[in-house]
TIKOLLO-657418 format. One record per residue (C-alpha): residue in three letters; z, y negated, x; residue number from 0. Coordinates in Angstrom, 1 decimal. Example, Ala and Ser with C-alpha at 12.3 -4.5 7.8 and 13.67 -1.06 7.14 Angstrom:
<guros>
ALA, 7.8, 4.5, 12.3, 0
SER, 7.1, 1.1, 13.7, 1
</guros>
This chain:
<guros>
UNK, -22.2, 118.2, 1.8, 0
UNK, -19.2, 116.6, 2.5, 1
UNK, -20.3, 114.0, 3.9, 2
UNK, -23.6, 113.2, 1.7, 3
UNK, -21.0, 113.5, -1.0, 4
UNK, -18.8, 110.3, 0.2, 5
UNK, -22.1, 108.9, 0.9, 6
UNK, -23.3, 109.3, -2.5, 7
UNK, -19.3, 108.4, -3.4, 8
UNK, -20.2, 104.8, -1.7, 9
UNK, -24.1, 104.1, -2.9, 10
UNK, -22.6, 104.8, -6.6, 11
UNK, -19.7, 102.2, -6.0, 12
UNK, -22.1, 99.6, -4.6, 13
UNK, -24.6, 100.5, -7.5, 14
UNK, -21.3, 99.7, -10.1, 15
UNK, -20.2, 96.9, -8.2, 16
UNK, -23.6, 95.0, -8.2, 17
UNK, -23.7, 95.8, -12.2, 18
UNK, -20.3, 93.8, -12.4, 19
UNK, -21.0, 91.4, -9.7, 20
UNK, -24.4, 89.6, -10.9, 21
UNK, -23.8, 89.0, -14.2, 22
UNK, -20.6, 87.4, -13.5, 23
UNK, -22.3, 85.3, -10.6, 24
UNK, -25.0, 84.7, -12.9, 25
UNK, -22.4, 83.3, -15.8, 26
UNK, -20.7, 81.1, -13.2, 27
UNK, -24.0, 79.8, -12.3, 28
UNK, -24.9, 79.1, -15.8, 29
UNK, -21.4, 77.4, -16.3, 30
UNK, -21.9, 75.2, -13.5, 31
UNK, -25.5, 74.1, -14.8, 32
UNK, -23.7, 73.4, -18.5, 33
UNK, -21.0, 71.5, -17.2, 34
UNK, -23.4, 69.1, -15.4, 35
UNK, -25.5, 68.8, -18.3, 36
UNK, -22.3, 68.7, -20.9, 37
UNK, -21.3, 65.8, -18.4, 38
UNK, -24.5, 64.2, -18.5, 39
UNK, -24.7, 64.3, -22.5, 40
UNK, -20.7, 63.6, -22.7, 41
UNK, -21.3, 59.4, -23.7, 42
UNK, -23.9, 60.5, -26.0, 43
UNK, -21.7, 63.1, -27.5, 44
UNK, -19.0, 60.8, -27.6, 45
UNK, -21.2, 58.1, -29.5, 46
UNK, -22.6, 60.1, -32.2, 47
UNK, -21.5, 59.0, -35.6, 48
UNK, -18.7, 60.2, -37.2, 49
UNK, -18.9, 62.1, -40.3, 50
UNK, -18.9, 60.1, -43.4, 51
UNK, -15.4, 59.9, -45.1, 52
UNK, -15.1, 60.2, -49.0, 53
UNK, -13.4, 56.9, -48.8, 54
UNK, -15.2, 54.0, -49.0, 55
UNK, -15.4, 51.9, -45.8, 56
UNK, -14.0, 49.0, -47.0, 57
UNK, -10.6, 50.7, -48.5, 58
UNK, -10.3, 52.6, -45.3, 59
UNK, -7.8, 51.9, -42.8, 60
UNK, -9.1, 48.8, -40.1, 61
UNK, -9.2, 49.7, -36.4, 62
UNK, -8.1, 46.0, -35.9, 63
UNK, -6.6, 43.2, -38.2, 64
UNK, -9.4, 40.7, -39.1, 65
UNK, -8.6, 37.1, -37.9, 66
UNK, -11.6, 36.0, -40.0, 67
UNK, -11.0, 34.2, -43.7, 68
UNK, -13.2, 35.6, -45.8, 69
UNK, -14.4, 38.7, -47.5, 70
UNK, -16.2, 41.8, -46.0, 71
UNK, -20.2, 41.9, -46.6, 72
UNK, -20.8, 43.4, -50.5, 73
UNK, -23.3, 45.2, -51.8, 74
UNK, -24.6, 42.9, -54.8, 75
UNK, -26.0, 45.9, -56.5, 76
UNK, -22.8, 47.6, -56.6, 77
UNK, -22.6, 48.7, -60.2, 78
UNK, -20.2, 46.6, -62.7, 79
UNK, -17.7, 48.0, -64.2, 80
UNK, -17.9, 49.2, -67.7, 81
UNK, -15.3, 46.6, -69.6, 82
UNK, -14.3, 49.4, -72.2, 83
UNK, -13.9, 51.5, -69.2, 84
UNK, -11.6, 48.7, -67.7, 85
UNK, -9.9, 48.1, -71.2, 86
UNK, -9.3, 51.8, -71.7, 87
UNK, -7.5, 52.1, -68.5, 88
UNK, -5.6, 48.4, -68.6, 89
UNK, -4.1, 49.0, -71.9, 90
UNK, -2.9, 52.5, -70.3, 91
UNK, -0.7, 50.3, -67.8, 92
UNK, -0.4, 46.6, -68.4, 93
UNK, 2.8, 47.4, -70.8, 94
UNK, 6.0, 45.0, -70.8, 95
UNK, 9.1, 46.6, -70.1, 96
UNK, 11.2, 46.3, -72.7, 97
UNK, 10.5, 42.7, -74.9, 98
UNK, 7.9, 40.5, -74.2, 99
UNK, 3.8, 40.7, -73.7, 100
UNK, 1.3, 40.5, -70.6, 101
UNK, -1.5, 38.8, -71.4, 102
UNK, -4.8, 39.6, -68.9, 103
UNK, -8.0, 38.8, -67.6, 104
UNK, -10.2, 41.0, -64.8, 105
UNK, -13.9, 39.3, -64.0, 106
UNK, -16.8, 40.4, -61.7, 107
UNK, -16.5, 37.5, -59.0, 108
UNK, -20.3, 37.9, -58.3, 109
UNK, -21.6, 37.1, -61.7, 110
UNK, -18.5, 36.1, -63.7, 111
UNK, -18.9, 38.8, -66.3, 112
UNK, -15.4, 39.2, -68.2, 113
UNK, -14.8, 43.0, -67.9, 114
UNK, -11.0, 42.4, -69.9, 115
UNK, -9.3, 39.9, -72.0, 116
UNK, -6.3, 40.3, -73.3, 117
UNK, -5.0, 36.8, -74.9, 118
UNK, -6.8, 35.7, -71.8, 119
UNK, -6.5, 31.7, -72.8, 120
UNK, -3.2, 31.7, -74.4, 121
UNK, -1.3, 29.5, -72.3, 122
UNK, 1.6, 30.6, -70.6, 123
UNK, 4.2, 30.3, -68.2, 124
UNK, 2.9, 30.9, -64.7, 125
UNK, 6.1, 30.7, -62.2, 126
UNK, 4.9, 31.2, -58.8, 127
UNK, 0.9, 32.0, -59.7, 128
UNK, 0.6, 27.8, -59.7, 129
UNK, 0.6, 27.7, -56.4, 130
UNK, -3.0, 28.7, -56.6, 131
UNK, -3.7, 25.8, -58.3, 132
UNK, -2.3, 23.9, -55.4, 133
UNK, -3.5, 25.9, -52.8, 134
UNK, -7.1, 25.0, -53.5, 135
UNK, -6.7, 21.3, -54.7, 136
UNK, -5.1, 20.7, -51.0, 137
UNK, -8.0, 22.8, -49.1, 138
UNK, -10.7, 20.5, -51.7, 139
UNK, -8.7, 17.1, -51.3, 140
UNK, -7.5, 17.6, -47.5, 141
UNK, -9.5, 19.7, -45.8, 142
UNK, -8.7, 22.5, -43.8, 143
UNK, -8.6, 21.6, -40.9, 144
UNK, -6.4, 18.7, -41.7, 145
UNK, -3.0, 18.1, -40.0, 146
UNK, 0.1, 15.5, -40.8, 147
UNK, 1.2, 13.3, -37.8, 148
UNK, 4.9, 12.5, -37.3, 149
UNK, 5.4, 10.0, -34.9, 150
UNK, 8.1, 7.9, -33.5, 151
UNK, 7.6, 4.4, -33.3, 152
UNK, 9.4, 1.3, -31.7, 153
UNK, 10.8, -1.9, -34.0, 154
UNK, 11.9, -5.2, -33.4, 155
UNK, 14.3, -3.9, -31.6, 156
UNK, 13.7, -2.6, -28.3, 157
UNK, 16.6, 0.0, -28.4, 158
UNK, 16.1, 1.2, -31.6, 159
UNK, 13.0, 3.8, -32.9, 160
UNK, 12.2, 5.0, -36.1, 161
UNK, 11.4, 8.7, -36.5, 162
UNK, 8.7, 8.3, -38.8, 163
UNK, 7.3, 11.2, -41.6, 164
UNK, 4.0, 11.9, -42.2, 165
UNK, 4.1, 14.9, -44.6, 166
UNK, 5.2, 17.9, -42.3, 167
UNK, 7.9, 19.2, -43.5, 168
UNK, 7.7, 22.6, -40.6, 169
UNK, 8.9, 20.6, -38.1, 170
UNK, 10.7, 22.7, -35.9, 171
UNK, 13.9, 21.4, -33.2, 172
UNK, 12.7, 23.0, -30.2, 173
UNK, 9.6, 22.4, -28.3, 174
UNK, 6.2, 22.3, -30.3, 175
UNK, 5.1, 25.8, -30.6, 176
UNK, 0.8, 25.5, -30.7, 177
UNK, 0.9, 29.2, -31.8, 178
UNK, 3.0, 28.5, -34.7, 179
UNK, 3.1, 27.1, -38.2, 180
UNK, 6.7, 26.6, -38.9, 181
UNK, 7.8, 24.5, -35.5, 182
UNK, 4.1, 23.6, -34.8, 183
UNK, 5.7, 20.2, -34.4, 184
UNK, 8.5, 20.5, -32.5, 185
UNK, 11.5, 17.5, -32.0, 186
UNK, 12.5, 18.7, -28.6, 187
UNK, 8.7, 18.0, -27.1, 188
UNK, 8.9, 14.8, -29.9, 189
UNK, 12.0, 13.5, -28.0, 190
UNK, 10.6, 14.0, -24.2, 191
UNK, 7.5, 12.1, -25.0, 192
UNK, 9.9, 9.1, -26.6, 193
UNK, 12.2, 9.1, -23.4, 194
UNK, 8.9, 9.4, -21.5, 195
UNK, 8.1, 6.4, -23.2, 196
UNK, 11.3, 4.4, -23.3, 197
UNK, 11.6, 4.9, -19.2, 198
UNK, 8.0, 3.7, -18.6, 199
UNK, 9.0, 0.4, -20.9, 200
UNK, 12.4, -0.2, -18.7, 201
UNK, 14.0, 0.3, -22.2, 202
UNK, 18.1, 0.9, -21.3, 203
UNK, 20.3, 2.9, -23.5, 204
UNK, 22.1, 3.2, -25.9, 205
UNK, 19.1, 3.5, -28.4, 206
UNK, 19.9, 3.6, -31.9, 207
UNK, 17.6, 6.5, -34.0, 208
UNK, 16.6, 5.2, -37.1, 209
UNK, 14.6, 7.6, -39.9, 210
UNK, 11.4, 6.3, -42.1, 211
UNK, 10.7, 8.3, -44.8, 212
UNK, 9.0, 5.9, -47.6, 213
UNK, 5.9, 8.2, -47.3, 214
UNK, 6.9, 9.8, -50.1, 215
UNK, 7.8, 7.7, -52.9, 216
UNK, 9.4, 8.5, -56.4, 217
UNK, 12.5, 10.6, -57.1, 218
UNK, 13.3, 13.2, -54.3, 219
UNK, 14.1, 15.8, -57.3, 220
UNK, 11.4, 16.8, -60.0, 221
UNK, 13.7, 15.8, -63.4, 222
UNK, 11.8, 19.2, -64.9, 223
UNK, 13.3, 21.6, -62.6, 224
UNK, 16.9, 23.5, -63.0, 225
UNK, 19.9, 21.8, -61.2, 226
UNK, 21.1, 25.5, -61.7, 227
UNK, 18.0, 26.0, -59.1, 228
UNK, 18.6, 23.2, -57.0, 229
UNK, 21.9, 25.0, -56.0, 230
UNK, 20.7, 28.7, -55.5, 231
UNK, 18.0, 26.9, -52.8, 232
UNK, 15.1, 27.4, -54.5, 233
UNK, 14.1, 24.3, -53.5, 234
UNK, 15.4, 20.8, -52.7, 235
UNK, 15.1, 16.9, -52.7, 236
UNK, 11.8, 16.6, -51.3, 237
UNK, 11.3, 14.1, -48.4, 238
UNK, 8.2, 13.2, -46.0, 239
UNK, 9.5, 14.6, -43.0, 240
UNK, 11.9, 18.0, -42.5, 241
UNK, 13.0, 21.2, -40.8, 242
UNK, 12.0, 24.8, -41.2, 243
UNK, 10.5, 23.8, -45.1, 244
UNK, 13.8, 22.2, -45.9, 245
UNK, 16.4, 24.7, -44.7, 246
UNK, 18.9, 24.9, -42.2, 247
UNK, 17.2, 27.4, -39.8, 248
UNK, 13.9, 29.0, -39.8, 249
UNK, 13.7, 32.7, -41.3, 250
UNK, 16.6, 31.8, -43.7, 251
UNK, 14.7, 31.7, -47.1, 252
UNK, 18.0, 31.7, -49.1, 253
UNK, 21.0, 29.7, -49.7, 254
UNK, 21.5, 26.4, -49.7, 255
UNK, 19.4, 23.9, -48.3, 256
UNK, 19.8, 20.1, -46.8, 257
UNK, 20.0, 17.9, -49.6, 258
UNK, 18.3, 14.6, -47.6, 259
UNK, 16.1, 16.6, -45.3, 260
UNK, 15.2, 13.2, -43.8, 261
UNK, 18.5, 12.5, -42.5, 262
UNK, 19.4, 15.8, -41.2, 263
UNK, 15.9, 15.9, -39.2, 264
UNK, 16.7, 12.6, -37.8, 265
UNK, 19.9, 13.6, -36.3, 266
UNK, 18.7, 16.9, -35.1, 267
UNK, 16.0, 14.5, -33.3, 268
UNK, 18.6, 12.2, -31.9, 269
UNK, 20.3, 15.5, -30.4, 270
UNK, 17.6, 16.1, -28.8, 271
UNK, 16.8, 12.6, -27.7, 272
UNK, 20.0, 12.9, -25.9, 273
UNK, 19.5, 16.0, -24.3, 274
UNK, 16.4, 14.7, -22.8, 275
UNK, 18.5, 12.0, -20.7, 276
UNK, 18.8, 9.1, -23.6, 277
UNK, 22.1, 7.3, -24.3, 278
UNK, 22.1, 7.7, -27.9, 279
UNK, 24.4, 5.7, -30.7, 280
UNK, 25.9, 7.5, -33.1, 281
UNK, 25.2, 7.9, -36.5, 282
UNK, 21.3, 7.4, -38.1, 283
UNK, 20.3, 5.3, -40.8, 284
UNK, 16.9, 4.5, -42.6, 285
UNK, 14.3, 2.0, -41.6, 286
UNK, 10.9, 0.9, -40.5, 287
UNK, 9.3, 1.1, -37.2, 288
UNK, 6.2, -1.8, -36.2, 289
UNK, 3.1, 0.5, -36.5, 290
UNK, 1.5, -0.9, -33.5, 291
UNK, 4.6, 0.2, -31.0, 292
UNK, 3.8, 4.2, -31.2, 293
UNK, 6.3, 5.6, -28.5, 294
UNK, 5.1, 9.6, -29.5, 295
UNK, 3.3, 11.6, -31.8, 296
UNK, 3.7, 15.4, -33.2, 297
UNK, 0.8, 16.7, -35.4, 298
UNK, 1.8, 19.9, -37.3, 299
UNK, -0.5, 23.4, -38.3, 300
UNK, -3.5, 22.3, -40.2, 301
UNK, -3.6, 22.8, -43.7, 302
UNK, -5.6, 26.1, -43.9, 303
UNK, -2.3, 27.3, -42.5, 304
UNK, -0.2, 26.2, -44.4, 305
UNK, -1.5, 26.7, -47.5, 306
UNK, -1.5, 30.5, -46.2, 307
UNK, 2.3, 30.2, -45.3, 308
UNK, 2.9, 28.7, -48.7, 309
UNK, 0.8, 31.3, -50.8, 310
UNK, 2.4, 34.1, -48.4, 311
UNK, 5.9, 33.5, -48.9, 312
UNK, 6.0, 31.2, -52.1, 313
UNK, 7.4, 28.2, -51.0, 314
UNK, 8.4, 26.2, -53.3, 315
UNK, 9.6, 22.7, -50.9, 316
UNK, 5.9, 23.4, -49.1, 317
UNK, 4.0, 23.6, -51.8, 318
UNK, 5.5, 20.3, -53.3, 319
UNK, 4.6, 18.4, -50.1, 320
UNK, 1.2, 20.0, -50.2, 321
UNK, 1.0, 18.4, -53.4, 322
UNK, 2.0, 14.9, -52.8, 323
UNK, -0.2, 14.8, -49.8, 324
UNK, -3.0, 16.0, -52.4, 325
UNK, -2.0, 13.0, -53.8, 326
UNK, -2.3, 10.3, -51.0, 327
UNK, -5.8, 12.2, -49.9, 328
UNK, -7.0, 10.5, -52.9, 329
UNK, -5.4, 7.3, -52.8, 330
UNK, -2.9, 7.6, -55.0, 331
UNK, 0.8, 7.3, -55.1, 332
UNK, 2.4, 10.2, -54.1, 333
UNK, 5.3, 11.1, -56.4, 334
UNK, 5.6, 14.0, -58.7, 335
UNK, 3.3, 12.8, -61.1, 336
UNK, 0.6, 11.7, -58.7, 337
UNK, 0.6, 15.3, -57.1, 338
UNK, 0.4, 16.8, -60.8, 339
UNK, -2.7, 14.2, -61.3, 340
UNK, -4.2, 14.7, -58.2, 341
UNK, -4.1, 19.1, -58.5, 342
UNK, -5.9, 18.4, -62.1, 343
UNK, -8.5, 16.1, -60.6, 344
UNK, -9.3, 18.9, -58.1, 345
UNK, -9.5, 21.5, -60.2, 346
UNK, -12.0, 19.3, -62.5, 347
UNK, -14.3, 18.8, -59.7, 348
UNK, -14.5, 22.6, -59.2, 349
UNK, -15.6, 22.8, -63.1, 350
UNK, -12.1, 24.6, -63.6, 351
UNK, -10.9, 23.2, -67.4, 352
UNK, -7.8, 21.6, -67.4, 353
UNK, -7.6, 20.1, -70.4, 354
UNK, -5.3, 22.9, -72.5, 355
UNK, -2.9, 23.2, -69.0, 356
UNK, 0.7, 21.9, -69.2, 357
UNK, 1.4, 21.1, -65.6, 358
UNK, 5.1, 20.1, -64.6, 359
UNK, 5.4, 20.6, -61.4, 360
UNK, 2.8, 21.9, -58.4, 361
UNK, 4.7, 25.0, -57.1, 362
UNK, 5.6, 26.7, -60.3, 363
UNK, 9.7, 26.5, -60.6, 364
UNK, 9.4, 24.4, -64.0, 365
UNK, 9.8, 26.5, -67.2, 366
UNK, 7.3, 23.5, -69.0, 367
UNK, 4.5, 24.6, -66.9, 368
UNK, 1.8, 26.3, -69.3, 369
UNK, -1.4, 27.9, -67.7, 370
UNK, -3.6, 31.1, -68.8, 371
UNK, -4.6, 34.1, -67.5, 372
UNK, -8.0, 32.8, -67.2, 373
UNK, -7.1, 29.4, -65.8, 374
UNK, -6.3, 31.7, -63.1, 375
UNK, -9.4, 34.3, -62.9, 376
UNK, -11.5, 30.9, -62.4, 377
UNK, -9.4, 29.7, -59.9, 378
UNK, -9.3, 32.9, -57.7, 379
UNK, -13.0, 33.0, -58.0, 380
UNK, -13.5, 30.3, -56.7, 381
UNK, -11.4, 30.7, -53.9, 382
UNK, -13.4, 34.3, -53.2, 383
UNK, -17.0, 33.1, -53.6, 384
UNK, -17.2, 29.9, -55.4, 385
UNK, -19.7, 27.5, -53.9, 386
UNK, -16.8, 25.1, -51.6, 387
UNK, -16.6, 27.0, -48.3, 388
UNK, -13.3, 25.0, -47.7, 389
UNK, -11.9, 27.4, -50.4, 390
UNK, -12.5, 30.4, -48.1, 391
UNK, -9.6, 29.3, -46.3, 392
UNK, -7.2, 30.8, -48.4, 393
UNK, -7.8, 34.0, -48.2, 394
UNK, -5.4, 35.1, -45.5, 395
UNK, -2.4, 33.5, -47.9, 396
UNK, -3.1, 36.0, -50.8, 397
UNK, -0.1, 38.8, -50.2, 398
UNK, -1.3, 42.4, -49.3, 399
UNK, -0.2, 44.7, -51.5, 400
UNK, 2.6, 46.8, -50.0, 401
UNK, 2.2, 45.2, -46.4, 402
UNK, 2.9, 41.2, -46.4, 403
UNK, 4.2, 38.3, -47.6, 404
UNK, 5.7, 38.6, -51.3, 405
UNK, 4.2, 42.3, -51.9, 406
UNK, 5.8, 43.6, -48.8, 407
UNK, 8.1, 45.7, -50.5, 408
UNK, 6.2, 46.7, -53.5, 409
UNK, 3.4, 49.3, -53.8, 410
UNK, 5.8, 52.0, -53.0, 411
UNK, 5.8, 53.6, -56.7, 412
UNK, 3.7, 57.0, -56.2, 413
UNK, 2.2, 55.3, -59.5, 414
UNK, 0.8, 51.9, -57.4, 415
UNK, 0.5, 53.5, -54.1, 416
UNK, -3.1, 53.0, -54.4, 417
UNK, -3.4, 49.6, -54.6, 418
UNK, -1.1, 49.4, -51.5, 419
UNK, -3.0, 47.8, -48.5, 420
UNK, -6.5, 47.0, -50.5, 421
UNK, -4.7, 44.8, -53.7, 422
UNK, -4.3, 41.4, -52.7, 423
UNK, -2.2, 38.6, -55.0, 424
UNK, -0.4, 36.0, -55.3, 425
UNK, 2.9, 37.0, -57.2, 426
UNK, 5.1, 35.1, -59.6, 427
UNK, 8.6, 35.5, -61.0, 428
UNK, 11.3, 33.8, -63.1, 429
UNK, 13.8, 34.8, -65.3, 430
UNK, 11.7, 36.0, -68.3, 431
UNK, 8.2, 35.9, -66.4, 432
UNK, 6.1, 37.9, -64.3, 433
UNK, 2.8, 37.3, -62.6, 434
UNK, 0.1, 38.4, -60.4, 435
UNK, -3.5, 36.8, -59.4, 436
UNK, -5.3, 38.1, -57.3, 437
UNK, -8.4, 39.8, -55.8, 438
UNK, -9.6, 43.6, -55.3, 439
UNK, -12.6, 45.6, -53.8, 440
UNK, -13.5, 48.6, -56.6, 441
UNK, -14.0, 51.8, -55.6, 442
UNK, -17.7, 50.9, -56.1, 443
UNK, -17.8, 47.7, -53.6, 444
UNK, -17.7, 45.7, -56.6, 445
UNK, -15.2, 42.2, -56.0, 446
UNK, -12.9, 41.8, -58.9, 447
UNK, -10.8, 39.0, -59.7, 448
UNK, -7.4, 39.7, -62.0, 449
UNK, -4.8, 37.5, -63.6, 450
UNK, -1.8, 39.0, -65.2, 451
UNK, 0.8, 37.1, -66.6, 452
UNK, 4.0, 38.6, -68.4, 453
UNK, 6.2, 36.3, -70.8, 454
UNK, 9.8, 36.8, -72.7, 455
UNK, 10.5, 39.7, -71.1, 456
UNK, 13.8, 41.7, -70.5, 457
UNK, 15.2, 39.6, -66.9, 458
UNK, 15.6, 42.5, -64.4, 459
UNK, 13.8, 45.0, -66.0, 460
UNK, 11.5, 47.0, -63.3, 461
UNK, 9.5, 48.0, -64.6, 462
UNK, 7.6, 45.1, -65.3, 463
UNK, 6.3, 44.6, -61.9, 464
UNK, 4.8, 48.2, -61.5, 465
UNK, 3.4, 47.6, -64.4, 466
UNK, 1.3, 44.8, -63.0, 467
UNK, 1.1, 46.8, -59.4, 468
UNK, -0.2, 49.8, -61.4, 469
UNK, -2.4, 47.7, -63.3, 470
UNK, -4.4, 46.3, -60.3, 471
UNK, -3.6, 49.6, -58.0, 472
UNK, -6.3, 51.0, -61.2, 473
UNK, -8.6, 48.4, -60.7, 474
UNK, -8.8, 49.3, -56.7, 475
UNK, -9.5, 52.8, -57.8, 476
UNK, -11.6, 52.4, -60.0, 477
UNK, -15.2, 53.4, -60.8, 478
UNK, -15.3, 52.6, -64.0, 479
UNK, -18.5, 53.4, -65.2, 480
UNK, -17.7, 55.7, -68.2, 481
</guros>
């Protein structure tokens, strides 16, 4: 009894172990079979689409910055915006800050609806917002694709050469930087290819550096701007040929500046002439070089990207030189008043009225300057999906709210942080005036175009500019259909 009773002890463990043992054998089994099907299904797991965010696609955050100048694919059937929808929420923000008034426009950019209008073609001072007008009159006029040659060219005088402008003022002194806009051209690589030159020609030192700059002709200072001005650096006699925009080093975008930019880019030139091997004289004068004896030639960033570096960090020098070459794109002289002329012209041939503007300068630093609000709207339209691709170009140059160029520190307000990364402008400011022109995709997919310009108000007062990044951080958010 013993006995049978271990033996029925054993056949009952081996019964219980076989109850445990199977089914875990049988799991393992059926883990192993999962895991190569899992494996097999993993790329098709890993493709499937993602769930559909509440956020529209284009507002959400881009897996990659575009390199592309113009505007993602819209829906044309995206519904408009109600304009006493848009009204009741603009007059809830666009509010001066102390004194003054903000005058407004939004429009549809598809169909050109007005959607708001406040005082929309009063005239007023623009400040910064005219480089708009100049962006687009240089893409229609110039191209973009365009670039300015600088070249160094021999004279009667086989030891002298004549550093010769052609309209870039972002030369740079080192070498020529292809990747760049501001040093594009480059003196160093300017200077090798002259001593190149001179050596292959038996030419012996010294050679005397000489500087032409009759490309641009008329005063080097527009009469309507501040002297006050002039002094801070916010701009400077303007000249066909010099360094960094017309400052002493690049990336220094205050202070003062050169005040015969020719002169000081010649001798920075003639430093570097020497440092390629050249017995140099000393000192550099002006003159004029034979066209036919071209020793070396720098060609700068085409003028897509400059008009982006201009519109990006509102450069006042650039955008003057932009103008005057406007100017000789059309024949014309190219003085202050020619590049004045020649921005109207191009604006008339895009069926933008000019007529009621004031126009003293071409980057925005006169106070005489009188534009609206809707001047404005027409010109950013056109820009965004007017019918001259060339326009297109300036796209990348319009500031992104909170993230670039002249809106990189604003959009931080819990009031505009909204707008930040979708509202894109171009911003404007003086002592009494603010103003922002820009572009925005609704909440809907619905392109809108906005101009708001601010006049006589309180200098300093904040909250002026949230009161325009509020006003288009609404628009971006909006879905205004009542």
């Amino acid at each position: 009894m013993m006995g049978v009773k271990n033996g029925g002890a054993r056949k009952g463990s081996s019964t219980a172990w076989g109850r445990l043992v199977w089914p875990v054998l049988l799991a393992v089994v059926l883990l192993c079979v999962g895991a190569v099907v899992v494996s097999g299904m993993m790329p098709g797991l890993l493709s499937l689409p993602k769930p559909t965010p509440s956020i529209p696609a284009w507002q959400q955050e881009p897996m990659q910055l575009s390199g592309s100048s113009a505007l993602l694919p819209l829906d044309a059937q995206a519904p408009v915006p109600l304009p006493a929808e848009v009204a009741r929420l603009l007059d809830g923000t666009l509010k001066p800050d102390g004194s003054g008034s903000i005058s407004g426009v939004v429009m549809d950019a598809l169909t050109g609806q007005l959607l708001f209008d406040r005082d929309g073609n009063a005239n007023r001072i623009p400040a910064s917002n005219m480089k708009l007008l100049t962006a687009v009159a240089a893409l229609k006029a110039l191209g973009p694709e365009s670039r300015f040659t600088t070249r160094v060219l021999g004279s009667d005088h086989p030891s002298t050469v004549v550093l010769t402008g052609g309209g870039d003022v972002l030369l740079g002194v080192s070498a020529s930087d292809p990747s760049a806009v501001l040093g594009h051209a480059g003196l160093s690589t300017l200077a090798a290819e002259t001593a190149a030159a001179l050596a292959s020609s038996g030419v012996q030192g010294p050679i005397t550096v000489q500087v032409d700059d009759s490309f641009f002709t008329g005063p080097a200072l527009n009469p309507a701007w501040s002297l006050d001005d002039v002094a801070a650096g916010e701009t400077a006699p303007l000249y066909s040929l010099a360094l960094n925009s017309g400052r002493y080093a690049p990336g220094v975008e205050t202070g003062p500046r050169p005040q015969d930019s020719a002169i000081t880019t010649a001798q920075a030139f003639a430093e570097q002439l020497a440092a390629a091997g050249v017995a140099v004289s000393p000192g550099v004068v002006r003159g004029k070089g034979l066209p036919a004896k071209v020793l070396a030639t720098a060609e700068s960033a085409t003028v897509s990207e400059q008009v982006d570096l201009m519109l990006q960090t509102s450069d006042n020098f650039l955008a003057e030189a932009l103008g005057r070459m406007t100017a000789s794109a059309g024949g014309k002289q190219t003085t202050y008043d020619a590049a004045i002329a020649a921005v109207r012209q191009r604006l008339g041939e895009l069926g933008i009225a000019t007529d009621s503007m004031v126009l003293a300068d071409v980057s925005g630093l006169a106070l005489e300057n009188q534009v609206s609000a809707r001047h404005f709207v027409d010109v950013v339209r056109a820009i965004t999906s007017g019918p001259d691709p060339a326009l297109r170009a300036a796209l990348d140059g319009f500031p992104v709210a909170g993230l670039t160029g002249t809106l990189n520190g604003r959009y931080v307000d819990p009031s505009t942080a909204g707008g930040a990364g979708l509202v894109r402008a171009k911003t404007g400011t003086l002592n009494t005036v603010i103003a922002l022109s820009g572009y925005v995709v609704d909440a809907d997919g619905r392109l809108l175009v906005f101009s708001f310009i601010g006049n006589g108000l309180d200098p300093g007062a904040a909250g002026n500019k949230v009161s325009m990044d509020r006003s288009a951080s609404v628009l971006a958010a909006c879905g205004c259909r009542g």
